[in-house]
C-alpha positions in Angstrom: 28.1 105.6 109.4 30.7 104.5 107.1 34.2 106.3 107.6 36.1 108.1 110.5 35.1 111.3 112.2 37.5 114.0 110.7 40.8 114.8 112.6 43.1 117.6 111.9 46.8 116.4 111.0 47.8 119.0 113.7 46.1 117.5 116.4 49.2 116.0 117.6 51.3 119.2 117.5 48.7 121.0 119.8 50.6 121.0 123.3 53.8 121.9 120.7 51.6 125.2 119.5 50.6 125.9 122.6 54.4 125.8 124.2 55.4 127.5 120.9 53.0 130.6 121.6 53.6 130.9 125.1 57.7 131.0 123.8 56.2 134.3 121.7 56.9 132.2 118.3 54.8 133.8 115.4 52.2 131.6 113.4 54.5 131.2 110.5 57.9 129.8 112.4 55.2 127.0 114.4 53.8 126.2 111.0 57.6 125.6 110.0 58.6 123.8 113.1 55.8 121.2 112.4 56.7 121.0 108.4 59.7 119.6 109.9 58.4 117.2 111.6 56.8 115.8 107.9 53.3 117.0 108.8 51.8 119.8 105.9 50.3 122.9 107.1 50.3 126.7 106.4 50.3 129.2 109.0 46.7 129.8 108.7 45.7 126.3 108.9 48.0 126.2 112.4 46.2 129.9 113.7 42.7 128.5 112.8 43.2 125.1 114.4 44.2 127.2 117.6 41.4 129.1 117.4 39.0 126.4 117.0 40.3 124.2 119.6 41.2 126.7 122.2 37.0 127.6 122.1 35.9 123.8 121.6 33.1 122.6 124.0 33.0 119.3 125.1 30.1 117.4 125.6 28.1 116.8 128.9 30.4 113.6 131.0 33.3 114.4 128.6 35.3 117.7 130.1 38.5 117.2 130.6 39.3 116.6 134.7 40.6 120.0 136.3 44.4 119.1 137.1 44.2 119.5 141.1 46.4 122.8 142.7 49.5 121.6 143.7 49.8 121.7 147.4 53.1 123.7 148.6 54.3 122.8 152.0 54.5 124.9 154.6 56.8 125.3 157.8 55.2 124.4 160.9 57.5 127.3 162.7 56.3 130.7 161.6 59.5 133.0 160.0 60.8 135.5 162.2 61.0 138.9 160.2 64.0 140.1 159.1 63.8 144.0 160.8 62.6 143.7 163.8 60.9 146.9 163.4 58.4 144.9 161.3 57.4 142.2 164.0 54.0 142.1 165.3 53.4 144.5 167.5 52.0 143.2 171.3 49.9 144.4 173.8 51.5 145.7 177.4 50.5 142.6 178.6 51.6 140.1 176.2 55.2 141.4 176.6 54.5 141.3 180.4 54.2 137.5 180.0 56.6 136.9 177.6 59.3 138.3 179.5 57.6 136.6 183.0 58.0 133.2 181.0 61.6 133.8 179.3 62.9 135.0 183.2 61.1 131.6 184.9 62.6 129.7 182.1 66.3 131.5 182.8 66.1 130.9 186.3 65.7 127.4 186.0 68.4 126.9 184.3 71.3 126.0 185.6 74.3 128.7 185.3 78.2 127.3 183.7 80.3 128.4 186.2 79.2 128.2 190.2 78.3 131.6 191.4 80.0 132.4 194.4 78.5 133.8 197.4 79.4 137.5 197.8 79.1 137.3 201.7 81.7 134.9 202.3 
């Protein structure tokens, strides 16, 4: 096979077209941002490349890897709502407990001041 494979000249400038379109540029001003950069091209040179490459197939074993979601971390302690009003709602009996739990836990605790007896 005697030469190269062909390459566009704007193969470089891809991820700038890209950027460029999702920035709402028109064809002609990213056709003038790369004739800056010393590379020839006409608008319709830029669109068809585009075109072309954004429906290119690769072959079998050569697809590009998937970039992997970006894992967000999350608070182990759930968020309280802001308006009460919009808290879960609970059964009879789970408020039973709740408060059964929350009064055990406030009469173990001990109180500031001494409480004096009232008898004496």
């Amino acid at each position: 096979m005697p030469g190269k494979p062909f390459r566009s000249k704007i193969e470089p400038f891809y991820d700038l077209i890209v950027q460029a379109r999702r920035n709402r540029m028109t064809w002609e001003e990213i056709a003038e941002t790369i004739r800056q950069k010393g590379t020839a091209c006409t608008r319709q040179a830029v669109q068809d490349y585009f075109k072309r490459h954004k429906t290119l197939r690769h072959p079998m074993g050569m697809e590009p890897r998937p970039e992997a979601p970006k894992r967000v971390p999350t608070d182990p302690t759930p968020k309280q709502p802001d308006n009460p009003a919009q808290a879960t709602k609970k059964s009879p009996q789970e408020m039973e407990e709740e408060f059964l739990r929350e009064s055990a836990k406030r009469q173990n605790k001990p109180t500031a001041f001494p409480i004096a007896d009232l008898n004496e």
